[in-house]
VOGU-3710 file (C-alpha; in Angstrom, 3 decimals, decimal comma):
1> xxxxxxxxxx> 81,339/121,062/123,932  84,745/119,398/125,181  85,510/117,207/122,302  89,250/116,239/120,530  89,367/117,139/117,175  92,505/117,328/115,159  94,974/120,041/113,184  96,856/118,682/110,392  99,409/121,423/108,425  99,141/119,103/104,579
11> xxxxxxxxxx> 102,803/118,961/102,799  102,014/119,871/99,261  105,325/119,946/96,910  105,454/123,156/95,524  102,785/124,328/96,886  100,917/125,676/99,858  97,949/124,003/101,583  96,032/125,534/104,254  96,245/124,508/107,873  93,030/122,059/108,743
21> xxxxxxxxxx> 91,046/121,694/111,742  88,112/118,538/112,247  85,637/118,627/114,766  81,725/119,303/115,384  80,314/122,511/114,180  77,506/122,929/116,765  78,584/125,184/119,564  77,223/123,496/122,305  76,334/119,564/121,120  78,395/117,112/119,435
31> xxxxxxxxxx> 76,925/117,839/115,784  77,650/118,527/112,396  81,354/117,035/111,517  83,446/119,579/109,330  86,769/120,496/108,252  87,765/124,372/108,486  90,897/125,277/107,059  92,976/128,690/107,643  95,106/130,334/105,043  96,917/132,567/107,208
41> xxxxxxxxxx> 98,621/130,315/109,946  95,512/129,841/112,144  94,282/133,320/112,599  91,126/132,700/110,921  89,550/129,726/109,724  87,113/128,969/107,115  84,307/126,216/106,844  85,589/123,912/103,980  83,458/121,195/104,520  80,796/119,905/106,309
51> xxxxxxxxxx> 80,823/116,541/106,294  77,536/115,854/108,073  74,593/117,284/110,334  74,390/113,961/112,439  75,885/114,090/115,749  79,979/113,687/115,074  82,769/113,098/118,493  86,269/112,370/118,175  88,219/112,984/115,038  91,834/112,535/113,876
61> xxxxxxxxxx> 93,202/114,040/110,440  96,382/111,721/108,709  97,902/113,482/105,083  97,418/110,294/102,467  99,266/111,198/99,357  100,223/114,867/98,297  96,376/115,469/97,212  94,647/114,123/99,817  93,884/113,783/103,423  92,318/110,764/105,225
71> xxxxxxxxxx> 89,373/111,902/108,233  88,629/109,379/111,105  85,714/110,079/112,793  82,838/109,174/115,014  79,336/109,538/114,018  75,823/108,416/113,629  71,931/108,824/113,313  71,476/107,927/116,788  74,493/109,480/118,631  78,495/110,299/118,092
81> xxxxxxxxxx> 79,425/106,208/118,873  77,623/104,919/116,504  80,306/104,017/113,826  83,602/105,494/113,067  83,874/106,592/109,809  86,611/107,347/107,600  86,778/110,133/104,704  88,989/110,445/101,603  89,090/114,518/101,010  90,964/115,508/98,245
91> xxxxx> 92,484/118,917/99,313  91,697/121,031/95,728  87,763/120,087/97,455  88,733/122,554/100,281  89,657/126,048/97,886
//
């Protein structure tokens, strides 16, 4: 479905830390809210976490600290505009 989701590239001192990508996993509903991350540049990409089966819209990614990224998203039981919700993912949760 035609939804915005977001790609965040983490800064990790001394370190590498994939490239991330939110969105819904469902290929043609807004369902299933997930971070996939790539380890080669975004050639390929991984599911790294699935954050929930309910239906999921709009997302945006934000780096918090060196360990962690911050997920904005919307969701709900009932449909995608339910609530926004926001996510604390440390990013040794995504290996």
């Amino acid at each position: 479905p035609v939804v915005q989701g977001s790609v965040l590239q983490p800064v990790v001192p001394g370190g590498a830390a994939p490239l991330l990508y939110s969105g819904p996993t469902h290929p043609a509903r807004r369902l299933a809210m997930a971070l996939r991350a790539s380890d080669d540049g975004g050639r390929t990409w991984r599911e790294a976490l699935r954050l929930s089966p309910d239906p999921a819209g709009y997302s945006d990614l934000v780096q918090l600290d060196p360990a962690t990224v911050g997920l904005l998203y919307e969701t709900g039981p009932s449909g995608s505009h339910d609530t926004i919700t926001f996510a604390r993912i440390p990013l040794a949760s995504l290996r």
